[in-house]
C-alpha positions in Angstrom: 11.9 7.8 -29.8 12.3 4.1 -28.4 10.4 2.3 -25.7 14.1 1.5 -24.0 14.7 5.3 -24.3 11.6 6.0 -22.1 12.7 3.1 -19.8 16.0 4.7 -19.2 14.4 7.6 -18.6 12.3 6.3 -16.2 14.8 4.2 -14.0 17.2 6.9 -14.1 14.1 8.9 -12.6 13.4 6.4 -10.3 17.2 5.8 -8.8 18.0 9.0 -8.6 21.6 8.8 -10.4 22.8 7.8 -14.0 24.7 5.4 -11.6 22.7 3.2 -10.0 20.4 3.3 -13.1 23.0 2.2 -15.2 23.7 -1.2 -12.7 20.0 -1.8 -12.7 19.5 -1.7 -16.4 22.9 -3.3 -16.7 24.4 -1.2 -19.5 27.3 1.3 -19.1 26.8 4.7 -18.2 28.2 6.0 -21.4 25.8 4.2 -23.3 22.9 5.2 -20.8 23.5 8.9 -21.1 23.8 8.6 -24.7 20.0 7.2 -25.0 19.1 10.0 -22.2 20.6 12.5 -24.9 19.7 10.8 -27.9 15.7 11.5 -26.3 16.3 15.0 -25.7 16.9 15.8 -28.8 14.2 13.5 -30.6 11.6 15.7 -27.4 13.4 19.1 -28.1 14.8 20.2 -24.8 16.6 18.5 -21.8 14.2 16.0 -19.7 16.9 16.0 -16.6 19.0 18.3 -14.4 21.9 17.2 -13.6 23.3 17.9 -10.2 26.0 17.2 -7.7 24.9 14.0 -6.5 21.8 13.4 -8.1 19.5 14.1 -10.9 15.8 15.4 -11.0 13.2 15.7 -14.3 13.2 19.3 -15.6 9.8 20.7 -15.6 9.9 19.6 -19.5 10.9 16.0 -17.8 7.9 15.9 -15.2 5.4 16.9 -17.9 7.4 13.6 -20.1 7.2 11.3 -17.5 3.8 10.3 -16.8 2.9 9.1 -20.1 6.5 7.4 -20.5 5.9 5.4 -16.4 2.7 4.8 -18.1 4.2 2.9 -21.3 7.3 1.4 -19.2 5.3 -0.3 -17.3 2.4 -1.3 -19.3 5.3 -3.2 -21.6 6.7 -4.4 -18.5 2.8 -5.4 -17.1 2.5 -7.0 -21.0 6.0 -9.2 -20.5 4.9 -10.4 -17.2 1.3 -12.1 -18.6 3.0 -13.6 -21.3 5.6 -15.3 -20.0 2.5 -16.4 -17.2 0.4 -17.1 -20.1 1.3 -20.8 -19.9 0.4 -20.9 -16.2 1.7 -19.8 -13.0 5.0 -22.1 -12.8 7.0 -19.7 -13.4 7.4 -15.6 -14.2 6.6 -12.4 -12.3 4.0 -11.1 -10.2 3.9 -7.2 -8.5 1.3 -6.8 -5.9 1.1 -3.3 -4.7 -1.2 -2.6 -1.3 -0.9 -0.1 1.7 1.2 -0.7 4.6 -1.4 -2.1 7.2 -2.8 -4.8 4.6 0.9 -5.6 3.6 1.8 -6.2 7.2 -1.4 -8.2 8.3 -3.0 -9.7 5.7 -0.8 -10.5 3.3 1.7 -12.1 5.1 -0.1 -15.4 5.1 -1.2 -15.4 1.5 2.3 -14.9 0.4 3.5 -17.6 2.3 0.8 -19.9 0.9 1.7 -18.6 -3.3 5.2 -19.3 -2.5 4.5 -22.7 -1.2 2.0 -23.2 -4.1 4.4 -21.7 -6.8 7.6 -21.4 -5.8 9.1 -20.7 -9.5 7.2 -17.1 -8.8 9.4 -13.9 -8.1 7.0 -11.6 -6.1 7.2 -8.2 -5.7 5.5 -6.4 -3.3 5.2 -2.3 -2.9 4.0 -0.5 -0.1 1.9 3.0 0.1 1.4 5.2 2.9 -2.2 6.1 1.3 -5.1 4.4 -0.7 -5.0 7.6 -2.9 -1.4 6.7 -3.7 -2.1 3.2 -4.4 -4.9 3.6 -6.7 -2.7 6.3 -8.2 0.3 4.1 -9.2 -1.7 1.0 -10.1 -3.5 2.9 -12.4 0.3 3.9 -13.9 1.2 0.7 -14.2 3.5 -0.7 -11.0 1.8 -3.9 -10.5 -0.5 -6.6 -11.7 -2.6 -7.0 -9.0 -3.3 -4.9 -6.0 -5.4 -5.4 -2.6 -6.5 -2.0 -0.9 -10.5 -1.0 0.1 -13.0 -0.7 -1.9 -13.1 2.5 -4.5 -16.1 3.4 -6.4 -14.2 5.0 -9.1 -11.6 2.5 -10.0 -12.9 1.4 -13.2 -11.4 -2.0 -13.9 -12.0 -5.5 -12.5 -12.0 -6.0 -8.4 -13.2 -9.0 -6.6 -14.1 -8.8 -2.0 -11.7 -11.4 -0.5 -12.7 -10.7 2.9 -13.2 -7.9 5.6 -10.9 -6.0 8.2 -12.3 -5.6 11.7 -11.3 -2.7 13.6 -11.0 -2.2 17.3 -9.1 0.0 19.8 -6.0 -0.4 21.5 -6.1 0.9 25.1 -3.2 1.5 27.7 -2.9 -1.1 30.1 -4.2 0.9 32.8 -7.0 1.8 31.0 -10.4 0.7 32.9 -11.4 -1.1 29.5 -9.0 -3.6 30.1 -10.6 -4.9 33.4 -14.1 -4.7 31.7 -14.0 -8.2 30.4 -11.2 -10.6 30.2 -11.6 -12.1 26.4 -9.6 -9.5 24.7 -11.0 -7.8 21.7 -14.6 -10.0 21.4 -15.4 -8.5 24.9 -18.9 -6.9 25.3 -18.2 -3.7 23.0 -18.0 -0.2 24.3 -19.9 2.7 23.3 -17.4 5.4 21.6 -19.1 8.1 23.7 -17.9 6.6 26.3 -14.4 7.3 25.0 -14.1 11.3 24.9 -12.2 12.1 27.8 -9.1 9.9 26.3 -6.0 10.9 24.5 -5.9 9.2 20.9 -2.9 8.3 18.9 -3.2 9.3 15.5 -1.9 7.8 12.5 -0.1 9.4 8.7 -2.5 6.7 7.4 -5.7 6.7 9.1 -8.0 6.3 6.7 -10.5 9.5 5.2 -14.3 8.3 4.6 -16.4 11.3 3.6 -13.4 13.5 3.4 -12.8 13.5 6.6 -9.9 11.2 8.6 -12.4 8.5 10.3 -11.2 8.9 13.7 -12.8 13.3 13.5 -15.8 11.2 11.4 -16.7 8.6 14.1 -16.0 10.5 17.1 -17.9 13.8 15.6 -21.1 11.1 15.3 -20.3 10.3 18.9 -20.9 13.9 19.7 -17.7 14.8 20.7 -14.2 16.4 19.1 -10.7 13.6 20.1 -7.7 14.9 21.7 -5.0 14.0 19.6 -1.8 13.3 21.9 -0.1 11.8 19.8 0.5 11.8 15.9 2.8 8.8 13.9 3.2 7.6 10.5 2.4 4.0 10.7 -0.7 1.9 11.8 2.0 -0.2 14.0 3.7 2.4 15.2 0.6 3.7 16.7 -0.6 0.0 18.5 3.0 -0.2 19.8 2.4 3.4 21.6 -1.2 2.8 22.8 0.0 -0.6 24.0 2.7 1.2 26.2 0.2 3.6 27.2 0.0 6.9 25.5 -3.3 7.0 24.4 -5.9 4.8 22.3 -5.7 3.9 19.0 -7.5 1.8 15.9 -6.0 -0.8 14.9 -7.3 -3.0 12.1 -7.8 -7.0 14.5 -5.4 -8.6 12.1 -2.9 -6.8 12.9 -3.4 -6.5 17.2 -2.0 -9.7 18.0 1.3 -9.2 17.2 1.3 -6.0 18.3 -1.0 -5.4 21.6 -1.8 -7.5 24.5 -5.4 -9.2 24.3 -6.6 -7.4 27.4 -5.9 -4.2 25.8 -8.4 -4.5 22.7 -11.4 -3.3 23.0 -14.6 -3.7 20.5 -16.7 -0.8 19.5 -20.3 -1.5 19.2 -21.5 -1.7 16.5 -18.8 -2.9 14.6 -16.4 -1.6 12.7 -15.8 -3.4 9.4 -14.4 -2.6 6.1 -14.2 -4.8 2.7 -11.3 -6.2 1.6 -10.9 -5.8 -2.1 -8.3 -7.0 -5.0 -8.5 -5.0 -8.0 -6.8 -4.5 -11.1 -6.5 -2.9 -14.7 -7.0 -6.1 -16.4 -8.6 -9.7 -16.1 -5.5 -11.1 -14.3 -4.0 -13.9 -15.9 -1.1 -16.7 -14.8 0.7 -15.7 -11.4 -1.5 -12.7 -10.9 -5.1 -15.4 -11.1 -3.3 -17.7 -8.8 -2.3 -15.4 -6.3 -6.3 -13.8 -6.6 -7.0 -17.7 -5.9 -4.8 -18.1 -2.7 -6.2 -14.6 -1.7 -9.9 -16.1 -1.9 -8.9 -19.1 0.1 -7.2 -17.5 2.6 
């Protein structure tokens, strides 16, 4: 059993077809499904089902695969800070986050690392949850992730800043006309909020096991209506801006997204830390993008 047997594995896992695997390792699918074949027999049974137009892990397969994503990408993680061991001209970096980070803050701090390093490929991947980020750094996917803070996550994790959050209103809203300077107007009670219709969002953060929006409003004293349930954090602005309901919204995101008049501050505030974390001390690209990060 071969560390490129497990990677074949893996990317055939991850493509879905012996295909498109075969194009993105750049070897022939002959010699792919020989490697494939050549593992099944060294594991004793058959890792992959084969079927009309695709392939899946056979329960033998899923219980395979997490160790083998595990080792694939902690040789990949190993390639990447050694060829960055020299500095950060040149190499590799994967950043994994969640969407509302990816779309807000990053944005400006990968501008800045490619300015700063432009020898750098970057790679950035997106989760729907924090659960699922933590989850697949901890198998591997990146070298450097920036999510919330987690009290379990037992590597190395450094605050680069905080997220805001306030509520997006419908234009007609009486809110709007309350003050006229946009989301740093005098804030609003949340009672005063519970005979509104709330957007709710796939992603919405959970804080006590509970999604925040049941957590906060429950403290309030009062149970939300939910009109309204999306997937993403800007699909949700983009329907409370147009008026079906109210919505959080973290303030680096809103003003791309919702017209100043139509934010609205809670009092108190709503803050969260923003963290990087990741399995290792980071080294090369990974420490200079942690710099930029800082900076920003």
């Amino acid at each position: 059993m071969s560390l490129r047997q497990m990677e074949y594995l893996v990317t055939v896992v991850e493509e879905g077809s012996f295909t498109r695997a075969a194009e993105a390792l750049h070897v022939t699918q002959s010699a792919l499904s020989h490697q494939i074949k050549a593992l099944e027999r060294e594991v004793g049974g058959p890792l992959l089902e084969r079927l009309p137009r695709s392939v899946r892990p056979t329960p033998m397969g899923r219980a395979f695969l997490p160790d083998a994503e595990l080792a694939v990408r902690s040789w990949r993680q190993a390639r990447r800070a050694a060829r960055a061991a020299a500095g950060a001209e040149g190499g590799e970096l994967e950043i994994a986050t969640v969407h509302g980070v990816a779309v807000g803050v990053l944005t400006g701090a990968v501008a800045r690392m490619r300015r700063l390093h432009p020898r750098v490929t970057l790679g950035l991947r997106e989760y729907a949850t924090e659960d699922e980020l933590y989850e697949h750094l901890a198998r591997g996917v990146a070298d450097l992730a920036v999510g919330y803070r987690h009290d379990a996550w037992p590597g190395p994790c450094w605050e680069i800043g905080e997220e805001r959050i306030v509520l997006a209103v419908p234009p007609d809203d009486p809110l709007c006309d309350r003050d006229s300077s946009g989301a740093g107007r005098v804030p609003v009670d949340l009672a005063e909020l519970a005979d509104r219709g709330w957007v709710r969002c796939g992603m919405e953060p959970r804080i006590e096991g509970r999604p925040f929006v049941d957590l906060v409003c429950g403290r309030a004293g009062f149970v939300p209506r939910t009109v309204l349930r999306v997937e993403h954090a800007t699909t949700a602005a983009r329907m409370a801006a147009a008026g079906a309901g109210i919505c959080l919204i973290a303030e680096h995101l809103a003003p791309a997204l919702v017209p100043a008049r139509q934010l609205v501050a809670v009092g108190p505030p709503w803050r969260r830390p923003l963290i990087a974390f990741s399995r290792a001390e980071p080294t090369g690209a990974a420490d200079a993008f942690l710099r930029v990060l800082r900076e920003d």
